[in-house]
N, C-alpha and C positions, 0 to 999 in steps of 0.2 A: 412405447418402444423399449419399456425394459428389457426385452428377451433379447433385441437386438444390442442392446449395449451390454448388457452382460454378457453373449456368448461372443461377443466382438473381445471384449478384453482376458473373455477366459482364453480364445484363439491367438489374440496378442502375446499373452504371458506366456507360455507355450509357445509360442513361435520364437518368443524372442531368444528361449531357451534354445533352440534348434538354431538361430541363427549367430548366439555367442559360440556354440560350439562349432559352426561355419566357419567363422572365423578362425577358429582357432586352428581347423583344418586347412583354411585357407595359407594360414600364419605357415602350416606347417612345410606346405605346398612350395610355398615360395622360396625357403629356405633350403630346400632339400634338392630341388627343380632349377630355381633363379628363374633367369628371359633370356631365353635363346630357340633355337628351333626345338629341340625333344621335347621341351616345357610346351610348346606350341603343339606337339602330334597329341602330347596328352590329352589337357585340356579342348583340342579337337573331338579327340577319343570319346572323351567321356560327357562330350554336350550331347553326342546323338543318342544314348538310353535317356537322355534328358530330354529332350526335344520329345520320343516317343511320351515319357510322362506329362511332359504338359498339352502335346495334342491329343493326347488320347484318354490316359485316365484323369489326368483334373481338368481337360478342358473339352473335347470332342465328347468319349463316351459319357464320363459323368456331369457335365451339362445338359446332354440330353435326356439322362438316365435319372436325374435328379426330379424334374420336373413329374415326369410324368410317376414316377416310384413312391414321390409324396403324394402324390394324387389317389392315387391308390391306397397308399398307406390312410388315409382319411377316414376313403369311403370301405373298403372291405380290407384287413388286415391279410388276409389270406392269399386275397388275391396277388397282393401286394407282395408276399413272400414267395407265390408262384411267379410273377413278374421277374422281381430281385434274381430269383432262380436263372431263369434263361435267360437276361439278358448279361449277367453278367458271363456265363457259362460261354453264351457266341462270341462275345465281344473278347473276350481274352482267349479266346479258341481261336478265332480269326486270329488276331493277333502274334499268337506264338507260330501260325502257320507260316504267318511274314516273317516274322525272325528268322529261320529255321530254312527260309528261302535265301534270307541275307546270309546267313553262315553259309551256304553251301556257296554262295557268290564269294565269298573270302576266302572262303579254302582253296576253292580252283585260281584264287589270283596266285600272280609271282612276281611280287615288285621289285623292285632295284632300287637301292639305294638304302640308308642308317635309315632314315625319317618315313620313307612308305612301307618298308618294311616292320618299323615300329608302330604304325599307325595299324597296318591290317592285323597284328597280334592283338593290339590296344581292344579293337574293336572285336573280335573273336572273344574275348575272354566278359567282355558288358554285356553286349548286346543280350544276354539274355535275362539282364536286369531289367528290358523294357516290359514285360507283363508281366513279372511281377510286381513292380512299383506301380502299373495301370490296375491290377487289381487290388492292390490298400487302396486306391484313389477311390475306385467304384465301391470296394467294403467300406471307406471312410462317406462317402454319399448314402450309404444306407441310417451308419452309425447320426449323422449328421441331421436326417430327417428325424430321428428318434431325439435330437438333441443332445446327442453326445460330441462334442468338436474335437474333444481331448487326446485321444489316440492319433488322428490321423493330422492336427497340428505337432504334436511330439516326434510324429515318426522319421523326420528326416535325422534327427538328431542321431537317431540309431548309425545311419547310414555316415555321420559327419567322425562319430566315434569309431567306427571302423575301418573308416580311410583312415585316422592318424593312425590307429593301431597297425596297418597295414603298410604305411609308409615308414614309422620309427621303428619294425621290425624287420624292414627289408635290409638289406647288405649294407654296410656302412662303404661309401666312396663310390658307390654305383648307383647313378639315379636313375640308368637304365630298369635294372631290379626291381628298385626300391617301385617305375611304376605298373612293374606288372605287379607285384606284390598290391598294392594297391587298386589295380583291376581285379584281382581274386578278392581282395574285401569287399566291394561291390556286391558280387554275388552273395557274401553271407548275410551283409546285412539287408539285400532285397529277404531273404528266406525266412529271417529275424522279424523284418517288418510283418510279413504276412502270416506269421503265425501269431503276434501279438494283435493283428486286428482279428482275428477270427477269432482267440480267447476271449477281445473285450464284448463280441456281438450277442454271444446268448441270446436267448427267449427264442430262441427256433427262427429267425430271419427269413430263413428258406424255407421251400416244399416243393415238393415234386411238378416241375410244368406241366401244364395241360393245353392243352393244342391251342387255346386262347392267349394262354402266355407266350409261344412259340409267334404267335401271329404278331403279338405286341412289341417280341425283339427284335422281328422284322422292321417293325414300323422305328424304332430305337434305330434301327440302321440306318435306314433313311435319314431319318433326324441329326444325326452323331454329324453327317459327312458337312452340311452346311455350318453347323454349331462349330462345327471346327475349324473351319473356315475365317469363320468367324472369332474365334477366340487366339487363333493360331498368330495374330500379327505382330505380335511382341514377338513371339518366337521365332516365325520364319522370319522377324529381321535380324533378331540376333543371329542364324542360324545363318545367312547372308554375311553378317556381319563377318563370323567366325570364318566361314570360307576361303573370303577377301584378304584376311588376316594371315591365314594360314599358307597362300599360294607362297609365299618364299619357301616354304618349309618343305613343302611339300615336290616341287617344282621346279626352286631354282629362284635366281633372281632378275630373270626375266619373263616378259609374258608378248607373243610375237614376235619377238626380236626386238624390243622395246625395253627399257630398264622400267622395273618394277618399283613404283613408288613408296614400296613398306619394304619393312626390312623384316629376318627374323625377328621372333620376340614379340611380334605385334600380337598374335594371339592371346600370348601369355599376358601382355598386358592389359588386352581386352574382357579379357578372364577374370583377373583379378580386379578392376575397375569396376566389370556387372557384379561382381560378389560385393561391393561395397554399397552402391546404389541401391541393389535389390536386399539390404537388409532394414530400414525402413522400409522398403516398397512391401516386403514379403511379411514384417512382424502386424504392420497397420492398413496398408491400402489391402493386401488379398485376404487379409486376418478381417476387417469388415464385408468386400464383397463373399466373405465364405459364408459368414454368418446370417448376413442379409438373401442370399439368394432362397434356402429354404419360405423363407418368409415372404418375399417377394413371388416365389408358387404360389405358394397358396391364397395370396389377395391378389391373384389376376385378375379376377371377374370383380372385383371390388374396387372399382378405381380412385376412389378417395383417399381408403387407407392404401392402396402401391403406392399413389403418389407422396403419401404421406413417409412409407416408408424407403423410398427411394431418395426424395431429400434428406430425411434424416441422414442414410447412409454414406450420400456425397457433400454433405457437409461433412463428418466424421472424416471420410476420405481427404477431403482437402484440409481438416484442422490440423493434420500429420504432415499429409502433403506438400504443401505449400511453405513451409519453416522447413521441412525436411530438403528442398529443392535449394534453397537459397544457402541452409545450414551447411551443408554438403558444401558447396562450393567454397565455402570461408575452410574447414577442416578439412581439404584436399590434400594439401602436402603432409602437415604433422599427423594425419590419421596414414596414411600411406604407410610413411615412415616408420611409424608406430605399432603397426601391423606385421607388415612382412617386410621390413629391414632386419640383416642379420643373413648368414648361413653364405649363400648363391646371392643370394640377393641384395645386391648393392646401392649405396647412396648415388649412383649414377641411374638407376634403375627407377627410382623413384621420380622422380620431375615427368618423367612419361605417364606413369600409371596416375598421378594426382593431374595433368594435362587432360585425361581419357572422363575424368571423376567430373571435370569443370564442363563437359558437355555432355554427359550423362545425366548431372545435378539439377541442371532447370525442367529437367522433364517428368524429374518425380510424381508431381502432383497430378498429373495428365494419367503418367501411368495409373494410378492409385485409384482414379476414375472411373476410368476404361475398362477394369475389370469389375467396378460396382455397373456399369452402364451396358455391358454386351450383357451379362449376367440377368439384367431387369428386361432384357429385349426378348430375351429367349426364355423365362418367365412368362412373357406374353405371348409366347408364340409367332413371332416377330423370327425367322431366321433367315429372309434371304438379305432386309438391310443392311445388317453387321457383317453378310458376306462381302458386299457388293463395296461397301465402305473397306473394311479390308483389304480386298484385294486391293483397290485406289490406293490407300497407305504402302501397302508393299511395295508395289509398283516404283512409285515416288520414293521412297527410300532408297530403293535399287539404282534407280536411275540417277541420285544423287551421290548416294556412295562412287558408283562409278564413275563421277566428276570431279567430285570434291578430291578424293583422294588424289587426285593430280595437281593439287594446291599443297601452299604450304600447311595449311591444316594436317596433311596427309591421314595416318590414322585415328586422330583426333575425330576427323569428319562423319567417322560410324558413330561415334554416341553424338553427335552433333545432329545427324542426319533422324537417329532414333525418337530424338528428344522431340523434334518437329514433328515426327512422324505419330507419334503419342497425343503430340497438342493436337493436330488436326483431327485426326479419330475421337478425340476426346469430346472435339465441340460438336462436330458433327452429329453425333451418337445424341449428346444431350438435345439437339436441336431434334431429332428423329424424335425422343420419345417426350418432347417439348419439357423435361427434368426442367427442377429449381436446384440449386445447391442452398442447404441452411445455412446461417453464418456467413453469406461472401465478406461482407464488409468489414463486420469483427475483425474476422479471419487474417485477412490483407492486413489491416491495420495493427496487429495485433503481430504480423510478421514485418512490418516496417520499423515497430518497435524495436523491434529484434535484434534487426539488421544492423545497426551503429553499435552495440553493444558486443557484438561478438565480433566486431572488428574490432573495437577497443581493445579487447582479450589479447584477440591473435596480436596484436601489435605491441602491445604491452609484455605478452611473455615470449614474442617472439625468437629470443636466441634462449630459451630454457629447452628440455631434453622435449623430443616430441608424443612423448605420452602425456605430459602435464600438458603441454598446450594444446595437444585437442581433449582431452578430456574439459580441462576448464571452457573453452569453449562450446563443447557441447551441453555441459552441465549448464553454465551462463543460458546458452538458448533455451536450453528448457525451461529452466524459472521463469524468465523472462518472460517469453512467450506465454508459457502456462497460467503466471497473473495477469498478465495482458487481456489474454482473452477469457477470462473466468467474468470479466465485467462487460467486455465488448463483444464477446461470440459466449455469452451465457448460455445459449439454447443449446450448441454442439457440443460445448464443457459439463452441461449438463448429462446429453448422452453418452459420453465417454465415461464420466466419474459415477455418475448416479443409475445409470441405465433408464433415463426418463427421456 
């Protein structure tokens, strides 16, 4: 399994880089923005060019695009560059036909009011960041079978540095401004990214289609719509989630003639909440299923070693996961704090966003899963189960959002409702393709170790400033943990540090 642990940690380190500089975006977000409704039409705004990249270029087309590209890449190189050719060619051709349908739907609206009229600008000025972020996705799928992870784990980074730049250069006193300025950064660094993946691809990638490969992007079509399907459920719940969130802002604060049980702000919080969770989900759980899924192609037909490298990869998954799920919820308030306190954003502001983090935080390891486990299905050519599952999870999310939130949970009950909806998909999928996980027992134990120890932390430095207290508590976990399981989860410690 060397090649899986090695390009697992070269995709980590790299990501991680992308996701301090998130942060830092995020940091700068909040201060400039706070939680209130504009902060809400934003982060609206800007989840749907999001939403197209994760169903379509890292999830729909290059899920599909992957499997069969290495495949090729195997047996005839050539073919494989005539393939690469058309499929990405229709796939981001379609693509921009959609956008381009959406633009013309924006321009003929005429909203009423600060927040929908802020939201149809918002969205006018992204929107054409969804195909080209879906094509580094599909360049970064080709780069990826050749074994290069490095460019297209780096590249959100681009995109994280040019939101700040776009935001500390907008109008001082105007966060109105300040987020369209920010929506024109968008667009440069989509342009940015995709010229730096097409310098790093060299050696000719492409060649001219031939009516065989025309026939194969057909079949790519096909494949994308279930695959997508399939990988979409994290997405369409947060995208649910986001809706839910946003209806004060959007709307008012009623819904029927009924009082609306979220207030503004609930997106903004919801926003900033997923940027914390998803930064272990995105540097460890997507940074191993990125690197695993090449590998898992190509030993389809080989069922000893997928299985072999399937466990490997969800132990790995969970050695992150699992201490990450638990860690999170002890560092909820002083990382919040520590983050984006300051500017707009106030110490009142905080106890909500660390609230959203404590039912976000149990689901980590599930998510972390989930994406090694769709990924090894469709490896095997497996794509109407992870449809069919899917949708089930959506469903039941929806239907519980739409409950819960009538409790006092209120918006708490979207990361609560996601968390669950993560577990369920998670076992299920492993029950489908009968998966082991390496390490459980280590692993567990290894995080119960943990767990008394970073509450110790938090408790003992409890009234210090909140960057020391979650830093020492995060630091605390990771020792901890890390010698914990170097004795007790030897074999997954092993593929993390050694790539064995």
């Amino acid at each position: 399994m060397s090649n899986l642990g090695g390009s697992s940690r070269v995709v980590s380190i790299l990501t991680l880089g992308s996701r301090c500089t998130g942060l830092l975006r995020d940091a700068v977000f909040a201060r400039s923005f706070g939680v209130g409704g504009a902060a809400d039409i934003f982060f609206l705004a800007f989840q749907i060019p999001n939403l197209f990249r994760r169903l379509f270029g890292e999830g729909a087309l290059s899920a599909a695009f992957l499997p069969m590209y290495a495949e090729r890449h195997q047996q005839d190189r050539l073919s494989a560059a005539r393939f690469a050719a058309a499929g990405i060619s229709a796939g981001i051709g379609l693509l921009t036909v959609v956008i381009a349908l959406l633009e013309l739907v924006l321009f003929s609206l005429q909203p009423e009011g600060e927040h929908p009229t802020l939201a149809v600008e918002l969205l006018q000025i992204v929107l054409p960041y969804a195909p080209m972020v879906c094509l580094v996705a599909l360049l970064g799928a080709v780069l990826q079978v050749r074994g290069r992870f490095a460019p297209t784990a780096a590249a959100p980074a681009i995109l994280n540095v040019a939101l700040v730049v776009g935001v500390l250069t907008g109008p001082d006193g105007d966060p109105t401004a300040r987020m369209h300025s920010a929506a024109w950064a968008v667009l440069v660094a989509g342009v940015l990214q995709v010229l730096w993946s097409v310098a790093v691809l060299g050696d000719q990638p492409f060649a001219k289609p031939n009516r065989k490969a025309w026939d194969e992007a057909k079949l790519l079509a096909k494949r994308a719509v279930p695959v997508g399907m399939g990988l979409s459920v994290l997405q369409v719940n947060i995208l649910t989630d986001t809706l839910l969130a946003s209806w004060p802002a959007l709307f008012g604060a009623t819904i029927f003639g009924f009082v609306y049980p979220l207030e503004e702000g609930a997106n903004t919080a919801l926003s900033l909440a997923s940027r914390l969770y998803q930064f272990p989900l995105g540097v460890f759980g997507i940074a191993v299923a990125t690197a695993a899924f090449p590998r898992l192609s190509q030993t389809k037909d080989q069922t000893q070693e997928f299985q072999d490298t399937l466990r490997t990869a969800l132990g790995m998954a969970l050695f992150v996961g699992l201490p990450a799920s638990i860690g999170l919820c002890v560092v909820a308030t002083p990382m919040v704090r520590a983050v984006f306190e300051g500017g707009l954003f106030s110490s009142n502001d905080a106890p909500r966003v660390a609230r959203l983090l404590w039912t976000y935080g149990p689901g980590i390891w599930a998510m972390s899963c989930v994406h090694v486990l769709v990924r090894a299905c469709y490896a095997k050519g497996d794509r109407r189960g992870p449809v069919r599952i899917g949708m089930a999870v959506v469903g039941t999310n929806l239907l519980l959002n739409l409950i819960l939130i009538w409790t006092p949970l209120e918006e708490a009950a979207l990361g609560l409702t996601t968390s669950v909806g993560s577990a369920i998909q998670c076992v299920w999928l492993s029950r489908r393709l009968g998966a082991r996980f390496a390490g459980v027992l280590g692993i567990v134990a290894s995080t119960a170790i943990m767990l008394p120890c970073i509450l110790g932390i938090s408790w003992v430095l409890r009234d210090t400033v909140p960057w020391v207290r979650a830093l020492a508590i995060v630091t605390t976990g990771a020792i901890v943990f890390a010698t914990a399981a170097r004795y007790l989860a030897s074999e997954v410690w092993s593929a993390w540090t050694k790539g064995s």
